[in-house]
C-alpha positions as CSV (number, residue, x, y, z in Angstrom):
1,X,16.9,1.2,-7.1
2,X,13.3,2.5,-7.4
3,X,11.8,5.1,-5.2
4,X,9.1,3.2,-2.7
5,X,5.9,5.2,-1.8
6,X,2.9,4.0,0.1
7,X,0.2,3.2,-1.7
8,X,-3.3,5.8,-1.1
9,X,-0.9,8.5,0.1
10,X,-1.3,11.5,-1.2
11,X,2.0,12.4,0.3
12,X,3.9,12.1,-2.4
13,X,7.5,14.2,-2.0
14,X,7.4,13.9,1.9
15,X,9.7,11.7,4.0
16,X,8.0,8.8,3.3
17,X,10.1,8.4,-0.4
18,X,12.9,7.2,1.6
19,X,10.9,4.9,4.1
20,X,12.5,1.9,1.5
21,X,14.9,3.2,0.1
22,X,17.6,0.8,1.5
23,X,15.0,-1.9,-0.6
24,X,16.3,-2.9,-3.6
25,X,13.8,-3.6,-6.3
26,X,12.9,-4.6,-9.6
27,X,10.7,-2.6,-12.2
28,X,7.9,-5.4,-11.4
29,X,8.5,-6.1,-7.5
30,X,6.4,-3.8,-5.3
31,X,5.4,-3.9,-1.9
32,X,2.0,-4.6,-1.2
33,X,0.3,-3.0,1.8
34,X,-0.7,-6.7,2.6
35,X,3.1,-7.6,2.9
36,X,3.8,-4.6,5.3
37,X,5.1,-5.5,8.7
38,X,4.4,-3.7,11.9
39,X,7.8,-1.3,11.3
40,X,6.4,-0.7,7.8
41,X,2.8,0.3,9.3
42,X,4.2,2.3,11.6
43,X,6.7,4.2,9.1
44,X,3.3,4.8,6.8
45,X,1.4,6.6,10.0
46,X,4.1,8.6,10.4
47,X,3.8,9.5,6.9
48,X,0.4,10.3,7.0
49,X,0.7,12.6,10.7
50,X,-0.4,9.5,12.9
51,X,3.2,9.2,14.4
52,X,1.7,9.2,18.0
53,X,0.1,5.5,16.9
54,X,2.8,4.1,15.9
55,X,3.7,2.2,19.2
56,X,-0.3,1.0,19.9
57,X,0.2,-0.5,16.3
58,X,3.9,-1.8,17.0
59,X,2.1,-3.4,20.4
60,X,-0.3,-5.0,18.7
61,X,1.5,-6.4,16.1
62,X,-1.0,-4.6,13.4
63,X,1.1,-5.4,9.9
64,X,-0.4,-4.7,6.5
65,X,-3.5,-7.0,6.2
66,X,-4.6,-6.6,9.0
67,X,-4.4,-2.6,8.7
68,X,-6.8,-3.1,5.8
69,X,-9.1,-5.0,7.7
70,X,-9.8,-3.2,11.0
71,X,-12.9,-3.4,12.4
72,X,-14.1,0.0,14.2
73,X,-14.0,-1.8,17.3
74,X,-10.4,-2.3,17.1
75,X,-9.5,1.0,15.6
76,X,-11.0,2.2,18.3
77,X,-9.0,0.7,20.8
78,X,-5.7,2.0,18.8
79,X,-6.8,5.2,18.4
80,X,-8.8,7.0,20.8
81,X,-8.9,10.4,19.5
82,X,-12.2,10.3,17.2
83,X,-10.5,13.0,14.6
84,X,-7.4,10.9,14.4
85,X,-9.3,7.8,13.9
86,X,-11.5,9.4,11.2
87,X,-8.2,10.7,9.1
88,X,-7.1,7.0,9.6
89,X,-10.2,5.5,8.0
90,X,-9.8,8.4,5.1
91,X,-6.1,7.4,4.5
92,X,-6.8,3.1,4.9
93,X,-9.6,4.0,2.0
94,X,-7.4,5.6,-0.7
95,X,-5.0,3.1,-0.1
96,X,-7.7,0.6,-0.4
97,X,-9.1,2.6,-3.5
98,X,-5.1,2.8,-5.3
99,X,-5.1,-0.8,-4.3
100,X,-8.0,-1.8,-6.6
101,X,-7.1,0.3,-9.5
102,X,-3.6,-1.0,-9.6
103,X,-4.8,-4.4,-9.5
104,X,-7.9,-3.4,-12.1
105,X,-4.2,-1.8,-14.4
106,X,-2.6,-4.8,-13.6
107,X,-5.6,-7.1,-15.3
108,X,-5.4,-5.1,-18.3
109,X,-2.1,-4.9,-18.7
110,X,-1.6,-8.6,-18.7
111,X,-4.7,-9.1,-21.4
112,X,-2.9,-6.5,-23.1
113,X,0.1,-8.7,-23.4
114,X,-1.8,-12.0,-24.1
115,X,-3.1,-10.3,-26.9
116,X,0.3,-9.2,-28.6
117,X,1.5,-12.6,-27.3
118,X,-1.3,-14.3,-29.6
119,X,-1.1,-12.0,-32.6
120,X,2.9,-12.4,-32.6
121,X,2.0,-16.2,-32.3
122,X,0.2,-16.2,-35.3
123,X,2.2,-14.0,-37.4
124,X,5.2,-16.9,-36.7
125,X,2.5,-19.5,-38.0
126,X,2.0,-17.6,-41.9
């Protein structure tokens, strides 16, 4: 079993290495903040100090994507307090930020392995 940690928290070590523990896993099979339910949002803002959202996110039904994708309008509405909601823009930005490097890693891992694939292909053909 791997050790599940939320992607753009810098929180590594806290409570939050056992929020999935109970998941069992594969080397390549992570959970993508897109994938989170509600329970999984909520278990990351308690992570990252926002426990007093959780409900207002649980209410709303606010899973992964749709984490990612909050409008000010709506955060607003979740999250009154203006210092709260600013540490919940900082936190949804990293994660967006480790998001795109993982998937710019991911891309060059993959034409890292078509490569090999291709010069063990034509070593076979000699």
């Amino acid at each position: 079993m791997s050790k599940k940690t939320f992607p753009g928290n810098e929180y590594e070590g806290s409570s939050q290495e056992n929020l999935f523990a109970s998941r069992q896993t594969t080397s390549t099979d992570t959970l993508s903040v897109m994938d989170w339910t509600p329970q999984q949002v909520a278990q990351w803002l308690h992570a990252v100090q926002l426990s007093a959202y959780s409900a207002a996110f649980m209410a709303q039904r606010v899973g992964g994507s749709q984490l990612l994708m909050m409008e000010s309008n709506q955060m607003k509405a979740l999250v009154g307090n203006s210092h709260d909601r600013e540490n919940l823009k900082k936190h949804i930005k990293s994660m967006k930020l480790n998001l795109e490097n993982e998937k710019k890693m991911r891309a060059k891992e993959q034409k890292e392995r078509e490569k090999l694939e291709k010069q063990a292909k034509k070593k076979s053909t000699r």
